[in-house]
C-alpha positions, 0 to 999 in steps of 0.5 A, a space after each residue: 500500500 503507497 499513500 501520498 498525504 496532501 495535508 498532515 501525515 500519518 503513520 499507519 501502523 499495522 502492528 497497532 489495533 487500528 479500525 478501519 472504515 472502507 467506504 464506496 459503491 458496489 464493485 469499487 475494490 472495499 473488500 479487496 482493500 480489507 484483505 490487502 490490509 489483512 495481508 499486511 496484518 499477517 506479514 506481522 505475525 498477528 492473525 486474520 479473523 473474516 467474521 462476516 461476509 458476502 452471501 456466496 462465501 467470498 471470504 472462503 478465497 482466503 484458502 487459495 491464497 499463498 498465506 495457506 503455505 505458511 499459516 494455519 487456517 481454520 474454517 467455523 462453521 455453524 453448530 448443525 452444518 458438517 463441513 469436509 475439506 482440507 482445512 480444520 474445521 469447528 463449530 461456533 459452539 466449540 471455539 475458544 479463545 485459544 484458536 485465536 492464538 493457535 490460528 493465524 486465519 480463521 473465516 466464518 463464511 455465509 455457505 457454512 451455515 443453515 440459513 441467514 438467521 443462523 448465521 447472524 444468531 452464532 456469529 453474535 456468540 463469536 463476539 461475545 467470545 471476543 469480549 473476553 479476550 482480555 489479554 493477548 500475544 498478538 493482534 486479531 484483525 477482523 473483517 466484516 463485511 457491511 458493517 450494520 451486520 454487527 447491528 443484525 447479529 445482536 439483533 437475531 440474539 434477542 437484544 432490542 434495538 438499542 441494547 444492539 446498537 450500544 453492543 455494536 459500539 461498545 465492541 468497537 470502543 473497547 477493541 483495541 483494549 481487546 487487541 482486536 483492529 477491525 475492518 469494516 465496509 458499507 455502502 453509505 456512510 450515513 448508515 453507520 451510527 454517528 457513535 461508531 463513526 468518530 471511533 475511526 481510526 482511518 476512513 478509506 473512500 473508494 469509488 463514490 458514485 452517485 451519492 459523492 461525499 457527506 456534507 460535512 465532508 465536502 472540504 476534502 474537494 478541496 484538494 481532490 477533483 469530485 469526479 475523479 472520486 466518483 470514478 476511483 479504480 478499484 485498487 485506488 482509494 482517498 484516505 482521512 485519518 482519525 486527526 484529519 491528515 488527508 492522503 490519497 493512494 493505491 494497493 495492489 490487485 488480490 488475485 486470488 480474490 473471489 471472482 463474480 459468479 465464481 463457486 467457491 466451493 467446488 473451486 476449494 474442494 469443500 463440502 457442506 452438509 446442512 442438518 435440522 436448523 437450532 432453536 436458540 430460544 424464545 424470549 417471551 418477555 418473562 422468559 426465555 425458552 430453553 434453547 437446543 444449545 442449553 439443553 445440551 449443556 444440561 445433559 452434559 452437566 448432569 452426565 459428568 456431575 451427576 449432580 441432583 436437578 437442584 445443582 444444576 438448576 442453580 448452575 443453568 438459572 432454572 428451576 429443578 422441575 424444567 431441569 428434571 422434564 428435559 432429563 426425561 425428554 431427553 432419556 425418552 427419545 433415546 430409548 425410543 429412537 436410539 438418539 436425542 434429536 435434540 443433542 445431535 443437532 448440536 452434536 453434543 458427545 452425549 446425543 445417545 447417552 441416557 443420564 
């Protein structure tokens, strides 16, 4: 990446938690410019997180691109989806906080889950994963793409809009604290909060079409022609840092990056088989219903403890009676079909053990 500052300079730094904010049209280069600044991430020994992508599995590219000689790739995937390939693979409900210092690529792609929802559902549970981490031997720079995803995922959790909105913030605010950069896209600046837009570190302006700059924005034509910036190429870019320097630049062309049109699964050798999708739950007001994933953590809990339902109910919040009646719905179905369909959507260890 060259960057030439027409007013201030900046030292862009790819061994600090910076966020970075990639703005333009449809087909303008934004996620190609987030994967040359992961390139770069790599190049310093810290590790690549794609945590949202495009519906046809762009981020899946990552896997054909000469990083998978020398680093250590992971794919997760959704708790009811088996995937085969040549990578290593997980479920969301079985990563830690150590594959993140295991790992140096780890993608989350839309293909590698049941449905949208699903996807927004597991992937909001990555980030409450990532609250956790705090302490760190070397940076993770996430991607995600369509920045409102974030919004979406906290939204399919059962927060209101306002508790997603603050959940959104508050992981970007406490980022670095996290030793997490990000990299976001969106296709309209306005879109993204005011909140979250004044935590930007570096803005990136890709081609603008038709909408051009925001208002408050117009003085950067003032030393760049509003037409050029309609019609940038795809490896250009305008750049504005948090402190108000202005530069402008190019970055080379990822030729290993996802054509249009192109199956990328079949392309990489994956396959993807799809199972009964996960009830995560209903909030109804008073309460949550127990979701497939708690149920399974409860037999789990009584299998290795053998504690009374009690104990457990203590542990899980609930009473001992919805303890016990799903100990028994669980032992029943086993006996009457050999398995908890319950379990193995799941894929719990324990999908055909009585407890």
């Amino acid at each position: 990446m060259k960057i030439a500052w027409v007013r201030g300079a900046e030292s862009l730094s790819f061994n600090r938690p910076h966020t970075f904010f990639v703005l333009g049209v449809r087909g303008s280069g934004k996620s190609s410019l987030l994967e040359h600044i992961g390139e770069r991430y790599l190049e310093r020994g810290h590790a690549v997180l794609y945590l949202f992508g495009s519906k046809d599995g762009e981020g899946l590219a990552w896997l054909r691109s000469p990083w998978v000689k020398e680093k250590k790739v992971l794919l997760i995937h959704g708790d009811n989806v088996d995937v085969t390939c040549p990578f290593d693979t997980r479920p969301v409900g079985k990563i830690s906080l150590r594959d993140f210092g295991n790992y140096d690529i780890l993608v989350s792609a839309s293909p590698l889950y049941s449905s949208p929802n699903d996807e927004f559902r597991q992937v909001a549970r990555l980030q409450d994963l990532l609250y956790k981490r705090l302490s760190w031997r070397r940076l993770v720079y996430v991607i995600v793409r369509e920045s409102s995803n974030l919004y979406y995922s906290r939204i399919k959790l059962g927060e209101d809009q306002l508790s997603a909105k603050a959940s959104m913030i508050y992981l970007v605010r406490e980022a670095r604290h996290m030793g997490m950069a990000l990299g976001l896209d969106t296709l309209k600046f306005t879109a993204v909060d005011s909140d979250l837009r004044v935590l930007i570190d570096f803005l990136f302006y890709k081609s603008l079409g038709l909408h051009g700059l925001p208002r408050d924005q117009w003085w950067i034509y003032r030393y760049f022609d509003p037409n050029a910036m309609q019609r940038l190429r795809p490896n250009e870019f305008v750049v504005v840092s948090r402190r108000g320097s202005l530069g402008c630049g190019v970055f080379p062309e990822i030729p290993w990056h996802k054509q249009e049109k192109e199956d990328i699964l079949n392309r990489l050798g994956i396959r993807v088989e799809y199972g009964e999708e996960i009830d995560y739950g209903t909030d109804r007001r008073r309460y949550r219903t127990v979701s497939d994933m708690e149920h399974a953590k409860i037999i789990e809990d009584r299998a290795t403890t053998q504690e009374g339902t009690m104990k457990i109910g203590k542990r899980f919040k609930r009473s001992s009676l919805t303890i016990l009646l799903h100990i028994r719905k669980h032992n029943k179905k086993i006996e009457e079909q050999g398995y908890c369909d319950i379990c193995r959507r799941v894929k719990s260890k324990f999908a055909e053990v009585k407890v």
